[in-house]
C-alpha positions as protocol buffer text, in pm:
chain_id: "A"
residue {
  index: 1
  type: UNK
  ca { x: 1997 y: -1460 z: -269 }
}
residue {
  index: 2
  type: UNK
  ca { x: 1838 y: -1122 z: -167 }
}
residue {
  index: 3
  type: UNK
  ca { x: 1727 y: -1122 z: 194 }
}
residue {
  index: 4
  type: UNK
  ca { x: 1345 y: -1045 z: 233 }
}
residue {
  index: 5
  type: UNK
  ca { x: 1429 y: -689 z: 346 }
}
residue {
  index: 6
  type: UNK
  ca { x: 1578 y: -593 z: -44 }
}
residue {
  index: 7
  type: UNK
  ca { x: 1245 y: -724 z: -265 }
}
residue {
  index: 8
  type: UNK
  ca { x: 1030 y: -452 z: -327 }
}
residue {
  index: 9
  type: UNK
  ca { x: 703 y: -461 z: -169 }
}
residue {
  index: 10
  type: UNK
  ca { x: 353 y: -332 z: -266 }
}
residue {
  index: 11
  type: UNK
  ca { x: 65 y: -219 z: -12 }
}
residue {
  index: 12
  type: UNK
  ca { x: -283 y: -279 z: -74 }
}
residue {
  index: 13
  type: UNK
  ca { x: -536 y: -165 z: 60 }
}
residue {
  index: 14
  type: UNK
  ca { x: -851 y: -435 z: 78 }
}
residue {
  index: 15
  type: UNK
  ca { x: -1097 y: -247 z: 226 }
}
residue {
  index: 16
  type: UNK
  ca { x: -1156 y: 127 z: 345 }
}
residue {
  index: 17
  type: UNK
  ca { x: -1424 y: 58 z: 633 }
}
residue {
  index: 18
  type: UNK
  ca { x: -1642 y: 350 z: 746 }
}
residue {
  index: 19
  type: UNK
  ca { x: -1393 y: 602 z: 751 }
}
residue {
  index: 20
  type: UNK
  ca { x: -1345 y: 637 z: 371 }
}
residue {
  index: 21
  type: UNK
  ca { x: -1249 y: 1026 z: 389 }
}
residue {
  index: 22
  type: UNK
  ca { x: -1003 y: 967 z: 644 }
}
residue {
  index: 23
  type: UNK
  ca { x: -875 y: 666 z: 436 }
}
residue {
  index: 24
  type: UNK
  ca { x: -854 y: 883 z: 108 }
}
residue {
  index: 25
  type: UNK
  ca { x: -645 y: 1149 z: 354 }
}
residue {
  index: 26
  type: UNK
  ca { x: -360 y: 910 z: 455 }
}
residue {
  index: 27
  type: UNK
  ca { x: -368 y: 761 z: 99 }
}
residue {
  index: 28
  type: UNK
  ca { x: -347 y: 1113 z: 5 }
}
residue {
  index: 29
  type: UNK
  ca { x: -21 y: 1185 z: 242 }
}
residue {
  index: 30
  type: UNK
  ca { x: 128 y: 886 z: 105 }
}
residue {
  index: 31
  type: UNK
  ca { x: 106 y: 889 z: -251 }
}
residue {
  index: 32
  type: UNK
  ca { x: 98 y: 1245 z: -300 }
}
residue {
  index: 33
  type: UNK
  ca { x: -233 y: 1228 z: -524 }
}
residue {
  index: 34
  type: UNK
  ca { x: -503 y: 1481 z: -525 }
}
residue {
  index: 35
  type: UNK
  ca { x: -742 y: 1416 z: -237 }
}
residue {
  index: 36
  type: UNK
  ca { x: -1019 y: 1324 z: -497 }
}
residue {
  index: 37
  type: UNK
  ca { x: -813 y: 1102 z: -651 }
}
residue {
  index: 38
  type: UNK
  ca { x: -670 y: 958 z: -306 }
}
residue {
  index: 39
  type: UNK
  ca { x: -1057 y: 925 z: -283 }
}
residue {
  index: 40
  type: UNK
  ca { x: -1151 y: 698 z: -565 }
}
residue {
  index: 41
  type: UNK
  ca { x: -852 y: 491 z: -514 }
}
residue {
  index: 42
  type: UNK
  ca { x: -984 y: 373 z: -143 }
}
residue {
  index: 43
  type: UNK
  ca { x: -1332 y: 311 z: -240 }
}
residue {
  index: 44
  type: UNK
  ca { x: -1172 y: 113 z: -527 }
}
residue {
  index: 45
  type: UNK
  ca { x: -1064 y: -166 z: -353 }
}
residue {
  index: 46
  type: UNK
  ca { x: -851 y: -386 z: -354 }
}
residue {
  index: 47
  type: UNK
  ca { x: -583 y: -117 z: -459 }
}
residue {
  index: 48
  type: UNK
  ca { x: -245 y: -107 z: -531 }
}
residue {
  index: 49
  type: UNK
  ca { x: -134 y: 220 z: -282 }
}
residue {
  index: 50
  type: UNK
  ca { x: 245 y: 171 z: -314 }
}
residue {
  index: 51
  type: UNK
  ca { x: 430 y: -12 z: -529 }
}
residue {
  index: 52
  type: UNK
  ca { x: 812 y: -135 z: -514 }
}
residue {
  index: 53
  type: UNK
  ca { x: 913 y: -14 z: -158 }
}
residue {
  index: 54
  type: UNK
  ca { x: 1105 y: -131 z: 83 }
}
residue {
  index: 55
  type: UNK
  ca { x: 944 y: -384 z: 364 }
}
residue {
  index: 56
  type: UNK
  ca { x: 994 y: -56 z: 627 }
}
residue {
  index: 57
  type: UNK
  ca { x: 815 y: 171 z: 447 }
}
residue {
  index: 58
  type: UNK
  ca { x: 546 y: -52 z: 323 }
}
residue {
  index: 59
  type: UNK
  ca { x: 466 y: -168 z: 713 }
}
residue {
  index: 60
  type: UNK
  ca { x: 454 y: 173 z: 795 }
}
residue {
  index: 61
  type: UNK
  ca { x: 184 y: 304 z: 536 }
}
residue {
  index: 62
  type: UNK
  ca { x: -30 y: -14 z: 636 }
}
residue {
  index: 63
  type: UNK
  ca { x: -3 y: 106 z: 944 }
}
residue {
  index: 64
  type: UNK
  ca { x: -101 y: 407 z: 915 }
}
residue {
  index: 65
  type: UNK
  ca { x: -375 y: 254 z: 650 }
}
residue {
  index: 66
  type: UNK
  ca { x: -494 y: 43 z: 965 }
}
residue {
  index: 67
  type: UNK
  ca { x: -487 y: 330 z: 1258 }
}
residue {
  index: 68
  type: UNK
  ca { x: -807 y: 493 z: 1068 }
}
residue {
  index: 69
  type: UNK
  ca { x: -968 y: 157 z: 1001 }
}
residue {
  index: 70
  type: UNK
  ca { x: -916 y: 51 z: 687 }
}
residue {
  index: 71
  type: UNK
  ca { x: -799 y: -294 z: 573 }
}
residue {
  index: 72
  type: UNK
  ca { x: -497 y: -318 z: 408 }
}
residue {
  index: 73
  type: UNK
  ca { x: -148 y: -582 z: 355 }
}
residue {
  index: 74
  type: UNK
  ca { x: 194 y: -582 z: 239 }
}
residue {
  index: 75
  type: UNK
  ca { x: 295 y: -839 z: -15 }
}
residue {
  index: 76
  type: UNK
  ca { x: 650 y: -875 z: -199 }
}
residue {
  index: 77
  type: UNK
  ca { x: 696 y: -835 z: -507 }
}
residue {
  index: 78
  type: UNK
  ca { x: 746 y: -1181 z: -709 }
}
residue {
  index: 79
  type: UNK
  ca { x: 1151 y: -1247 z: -783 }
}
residue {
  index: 80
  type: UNK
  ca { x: 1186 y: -1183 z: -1185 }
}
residue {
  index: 81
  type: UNK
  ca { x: 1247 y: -1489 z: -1348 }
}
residue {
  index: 82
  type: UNK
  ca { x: 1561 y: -1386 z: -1503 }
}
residue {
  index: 83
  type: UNK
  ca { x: 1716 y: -1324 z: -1151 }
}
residue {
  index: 84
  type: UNK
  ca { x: 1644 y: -1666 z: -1048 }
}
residue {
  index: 85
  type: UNK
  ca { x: 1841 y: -1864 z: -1309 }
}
């Protein structure tokens, strides 16, 4: 069994608040997308931001998500069911 630490985990972001541009800016630094693109994806919400990273780095960009007001969660990735047996 995997400890929590190894399943990849996905960031979402569930709401931009009032500070959309800034939102679309950190999106921006952590996906590498064009800024318009970063832009759509936060007033798109909820949106996948990250997907499949580890728990560390997933915390940190919600962080980040979170320090300019916007909402935004980490959730693991469900085990395959193919693993499991």
């Amino acid at each position: 069994m995997a400890n929590r630490g190894d399943v990849p985990h996905d960031v979402l972001l569930t709401d931009p608040g009032a500070r959309v541009l800034d939102v679309a800016q950190v999106v921006r630094r952590l996906t590498g997308l064009s800024l318009w693109r970063s832009k759509v994806l936060a007033t798109q919400v909820p949106a996948r931001i990250l997907e499949g990273v580890l728990q560390e780095d997933a915390e940190a960009a919600v962080a980040a998500l979170r320090d300019v007001g916007a909402q935004a969660e980490v959730r693991a990735q469900p085990e395959p069911e193919f693993v499991k047996a």
